[in-house]
C-alpha positions as CSV (number, residue, x, y, z in Angstrom):
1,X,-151.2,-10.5,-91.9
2,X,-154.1,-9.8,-93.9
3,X,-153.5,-7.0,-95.3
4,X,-149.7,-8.4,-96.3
5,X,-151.0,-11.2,-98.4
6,X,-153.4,-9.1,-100.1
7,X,-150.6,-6.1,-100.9
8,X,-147.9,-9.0,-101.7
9,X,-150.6,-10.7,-104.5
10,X,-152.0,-7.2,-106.0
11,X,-148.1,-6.6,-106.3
12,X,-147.9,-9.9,-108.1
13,X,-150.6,-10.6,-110.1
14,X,-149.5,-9.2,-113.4
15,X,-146.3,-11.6,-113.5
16,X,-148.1,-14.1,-111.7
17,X,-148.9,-16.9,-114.3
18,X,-145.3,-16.8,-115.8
19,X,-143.7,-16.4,-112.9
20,X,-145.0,-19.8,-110.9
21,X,-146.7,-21.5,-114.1
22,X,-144.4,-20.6,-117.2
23,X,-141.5,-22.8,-116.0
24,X,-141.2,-27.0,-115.8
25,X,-141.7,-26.7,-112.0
26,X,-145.0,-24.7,-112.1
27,X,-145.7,-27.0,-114.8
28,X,-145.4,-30.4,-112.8
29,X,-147.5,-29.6,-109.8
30,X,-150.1,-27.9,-112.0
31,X,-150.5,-31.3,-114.0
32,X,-150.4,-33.5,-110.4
33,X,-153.0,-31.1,-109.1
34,X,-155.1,-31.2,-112.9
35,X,-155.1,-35.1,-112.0
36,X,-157.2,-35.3,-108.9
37,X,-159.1,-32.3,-110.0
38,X,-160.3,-34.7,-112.9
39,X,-160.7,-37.4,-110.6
40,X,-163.1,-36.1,-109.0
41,X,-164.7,-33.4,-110.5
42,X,-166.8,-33.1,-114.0
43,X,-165.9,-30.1,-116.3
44,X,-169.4,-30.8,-118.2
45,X,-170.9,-29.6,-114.7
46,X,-169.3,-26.2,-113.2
47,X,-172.5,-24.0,-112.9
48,X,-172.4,-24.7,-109.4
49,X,-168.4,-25.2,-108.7
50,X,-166.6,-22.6,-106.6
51,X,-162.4,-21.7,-106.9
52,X,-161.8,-20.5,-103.6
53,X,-158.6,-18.1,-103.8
54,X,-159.2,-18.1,-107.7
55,X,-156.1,-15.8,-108.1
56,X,-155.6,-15.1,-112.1
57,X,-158.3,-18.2,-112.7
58,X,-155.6,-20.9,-113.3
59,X,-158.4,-24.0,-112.9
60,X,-161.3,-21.6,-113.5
61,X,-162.2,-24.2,-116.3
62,X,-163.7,-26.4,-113.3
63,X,-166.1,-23.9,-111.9
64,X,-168.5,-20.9,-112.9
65,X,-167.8,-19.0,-109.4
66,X,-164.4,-17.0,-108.0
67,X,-163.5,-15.2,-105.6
68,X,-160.0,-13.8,-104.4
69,X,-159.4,-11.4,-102.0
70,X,-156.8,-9.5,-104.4
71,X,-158.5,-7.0,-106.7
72,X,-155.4,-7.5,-108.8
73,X,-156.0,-10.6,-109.4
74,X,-159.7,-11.0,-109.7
75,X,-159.3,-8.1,-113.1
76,X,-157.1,-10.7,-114.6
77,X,-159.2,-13.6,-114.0
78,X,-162.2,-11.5,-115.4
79,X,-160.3,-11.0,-118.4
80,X,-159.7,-14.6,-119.0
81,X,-163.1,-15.7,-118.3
82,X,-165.7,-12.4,-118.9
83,X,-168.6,-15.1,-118.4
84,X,-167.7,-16.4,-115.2
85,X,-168.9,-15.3,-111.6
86,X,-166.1,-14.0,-110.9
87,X,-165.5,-11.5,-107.2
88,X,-163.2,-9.8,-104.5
89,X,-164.2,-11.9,-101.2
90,X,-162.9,-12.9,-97.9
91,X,-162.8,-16.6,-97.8
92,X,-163.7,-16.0,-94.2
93,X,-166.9,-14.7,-94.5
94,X,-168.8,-15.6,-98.3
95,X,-171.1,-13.8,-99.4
96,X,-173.4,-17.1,-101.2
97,X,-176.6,-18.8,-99.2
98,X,-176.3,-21.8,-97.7
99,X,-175.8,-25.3,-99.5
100,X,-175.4,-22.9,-103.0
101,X,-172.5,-25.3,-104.4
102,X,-172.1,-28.7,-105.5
103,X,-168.2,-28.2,-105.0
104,X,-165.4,-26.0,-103.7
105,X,-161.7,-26.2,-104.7
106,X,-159.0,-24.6,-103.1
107,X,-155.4,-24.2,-104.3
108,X,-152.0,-22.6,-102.4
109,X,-154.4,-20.7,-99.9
110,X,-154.3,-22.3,-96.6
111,X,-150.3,-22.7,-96.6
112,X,-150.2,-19.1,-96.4
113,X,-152.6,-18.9,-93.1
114,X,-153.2,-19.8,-89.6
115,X,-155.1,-22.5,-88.0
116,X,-157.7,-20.0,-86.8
117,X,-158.4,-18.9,-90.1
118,X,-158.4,-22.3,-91.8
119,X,-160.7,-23.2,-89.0
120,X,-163.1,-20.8,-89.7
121,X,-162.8,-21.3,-93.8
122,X,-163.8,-24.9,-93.2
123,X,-167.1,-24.0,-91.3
124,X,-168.0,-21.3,-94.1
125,X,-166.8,-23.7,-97.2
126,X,-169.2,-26.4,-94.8
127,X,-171.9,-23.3,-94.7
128,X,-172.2,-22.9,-98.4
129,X,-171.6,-26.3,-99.8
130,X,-174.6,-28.7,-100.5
131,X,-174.5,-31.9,-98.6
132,X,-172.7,-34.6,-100.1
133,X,-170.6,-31.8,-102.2
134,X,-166.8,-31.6,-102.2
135,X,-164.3,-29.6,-100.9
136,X,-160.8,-30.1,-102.4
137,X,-157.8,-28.1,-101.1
138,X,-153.8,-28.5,-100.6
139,X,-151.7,-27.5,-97.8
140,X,-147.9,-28.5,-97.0
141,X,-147.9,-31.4,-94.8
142,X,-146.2,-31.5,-91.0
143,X,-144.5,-34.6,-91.0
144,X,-142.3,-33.8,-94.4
145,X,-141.6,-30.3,-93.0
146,X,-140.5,-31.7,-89.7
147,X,-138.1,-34.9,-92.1
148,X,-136.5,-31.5,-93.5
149,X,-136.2,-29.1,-90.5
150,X,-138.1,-26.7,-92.8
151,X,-138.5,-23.1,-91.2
152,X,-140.1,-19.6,-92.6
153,X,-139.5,-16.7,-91.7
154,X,-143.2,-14.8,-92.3
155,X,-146.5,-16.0,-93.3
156,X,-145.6,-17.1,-96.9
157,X,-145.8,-21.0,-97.0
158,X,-145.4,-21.0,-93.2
159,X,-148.7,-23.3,-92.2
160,X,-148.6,-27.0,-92.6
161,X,-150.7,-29.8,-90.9
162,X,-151.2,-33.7,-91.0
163,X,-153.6,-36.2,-91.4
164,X,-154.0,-37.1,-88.3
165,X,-154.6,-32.7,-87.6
166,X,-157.4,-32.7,-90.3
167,X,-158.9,-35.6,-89.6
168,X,-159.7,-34.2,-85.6
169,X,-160.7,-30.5,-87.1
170,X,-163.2,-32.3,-89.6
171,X,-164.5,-35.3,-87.5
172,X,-168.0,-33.8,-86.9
173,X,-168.9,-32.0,-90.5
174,X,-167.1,-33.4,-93.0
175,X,-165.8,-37.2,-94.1
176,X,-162.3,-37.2,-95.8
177,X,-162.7,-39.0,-97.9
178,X,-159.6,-39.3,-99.4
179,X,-156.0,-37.9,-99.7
180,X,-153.2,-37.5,-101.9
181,X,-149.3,-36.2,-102.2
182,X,-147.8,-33.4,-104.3
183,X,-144.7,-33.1,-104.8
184,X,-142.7,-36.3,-103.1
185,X,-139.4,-35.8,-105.1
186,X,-137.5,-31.9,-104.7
187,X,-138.2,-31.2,-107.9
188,X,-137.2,-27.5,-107.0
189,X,-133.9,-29.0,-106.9
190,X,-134.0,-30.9,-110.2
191,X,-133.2,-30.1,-113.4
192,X,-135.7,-29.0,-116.1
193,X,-135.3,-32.3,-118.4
194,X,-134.7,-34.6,-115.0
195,X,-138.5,-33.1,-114.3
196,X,-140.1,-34.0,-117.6
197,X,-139.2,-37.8,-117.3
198,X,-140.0,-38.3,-113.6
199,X,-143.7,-36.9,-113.7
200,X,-145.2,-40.5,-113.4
201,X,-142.8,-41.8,-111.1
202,X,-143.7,-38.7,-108.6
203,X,-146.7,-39.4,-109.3
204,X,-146.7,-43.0,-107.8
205,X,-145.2,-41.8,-104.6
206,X,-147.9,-39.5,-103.9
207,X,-150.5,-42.4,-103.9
208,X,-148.1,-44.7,-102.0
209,X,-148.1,-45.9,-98.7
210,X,-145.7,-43.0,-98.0
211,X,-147.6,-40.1,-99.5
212,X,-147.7,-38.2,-96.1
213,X,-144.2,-37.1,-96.8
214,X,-144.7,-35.1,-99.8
215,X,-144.0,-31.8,-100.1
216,X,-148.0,-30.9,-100.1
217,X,-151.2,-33.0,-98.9
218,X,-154.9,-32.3,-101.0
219,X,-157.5,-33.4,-99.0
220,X,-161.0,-34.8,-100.7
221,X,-163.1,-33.8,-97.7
222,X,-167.6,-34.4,-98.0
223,X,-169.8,-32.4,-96.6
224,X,-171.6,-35.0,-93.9
């Protein structure tokens, strides 16, 4: 499965930022994802931030490390940021010493894995990070997925999990500390100028009582 993520991204890298970021869609979850991104990280600090699964460096502005595991991608990101520590890894096994980073931030990676391997990125992101540092990442949630009957077909998208999941698999090194929706209304389904004028009120579903049942879940987990 590997190997298919890493030949489906090398084959997509050059169209990459248009195709999933130059349209309203693209658009709307980058902003919801920019917002808890600022709310808890510091772009005066990044020396010490980490993008894990950095792809063409879309929040590259929030960290001074990358790594991707598509070469593809990483020459783009190094072309947007030539000062930036940018690498081809496996988020599996990192290459930095232990408790290097402040913080680590991870975007669209662990929908397109298993629980084995998200297992095992947890206790290396835990490995590297400092204590008291954050680890921000997204991932569908199970309980909209299961309100929809939603099924895939191969590993693209096909891993989701719920609170009540992450919150056994971190119980002994991490604290979540806090989570938040992406996504609530279909906005696949919606048309471009619907999108524009129902940010905010998307946005208040996501950090309702029924965020759970948005489209994606980013946890705020801290390293205990």
């Amino acid at each position: 499965m590997k190997e298919e993520i890493i030949k489906y991204y090398n084959n997509l890298a050059i169209d990459y930022d248009e195709d999933r970021f130059g349209n309203s869609y693209g658009q709307f979850i980058n902003s919801q994802e920019e917002v808890i991104l600022n709310r808890h990280l510091d772009k005066n600090k990044t020396e010490f931030n980490l993008d894990l699964a950095c792809g063409t460096g879309r929040f590259l502005n929030y960290a001074d490390h990358g790594i991707d595991i598509s070469k593809n991608m990483v020459q783009l990101s190094k072309k947007k940021y030539p000062c930036k520590n940018i690498s081809i890894e496996d988020a599996e096994t990192l290459s930095y010493q232990n408790s290097f980073f402040d913080n680590v931030f991870s975007f669209h990676l662990f929908m397109h894995l298993n629980n084995n391997s998200v297992i095992k990125i947890l206790k290396e992101v835990n490995r590297v990070l400092k204590k008291g540092g954050y680890f921000i990442f997204d991932i569908p949630s199970e309980k909209r997925r299961k309100l929809t009957s939603y099924r895939t077909n191969n590993w693209h998208g096909s891993n989701q999990i719920s609170v009540k999941k992450i919150k056994r698999l971190v119980l002994t090194d991490w604290q979540l500390v806090s989570y938040y929706g992406s996504a609530f209304l279909p906005i696949h389904r919606l048309s471009e100028n619907v999108r524009k004028n129902i940010v905010q009120f998307d946005n208040l579903l996501c950090n309702s009582f029924i965020k759970e049942y948005s489209s994606h879940l980013i946890f705020i987990l801290k390293k205990r």
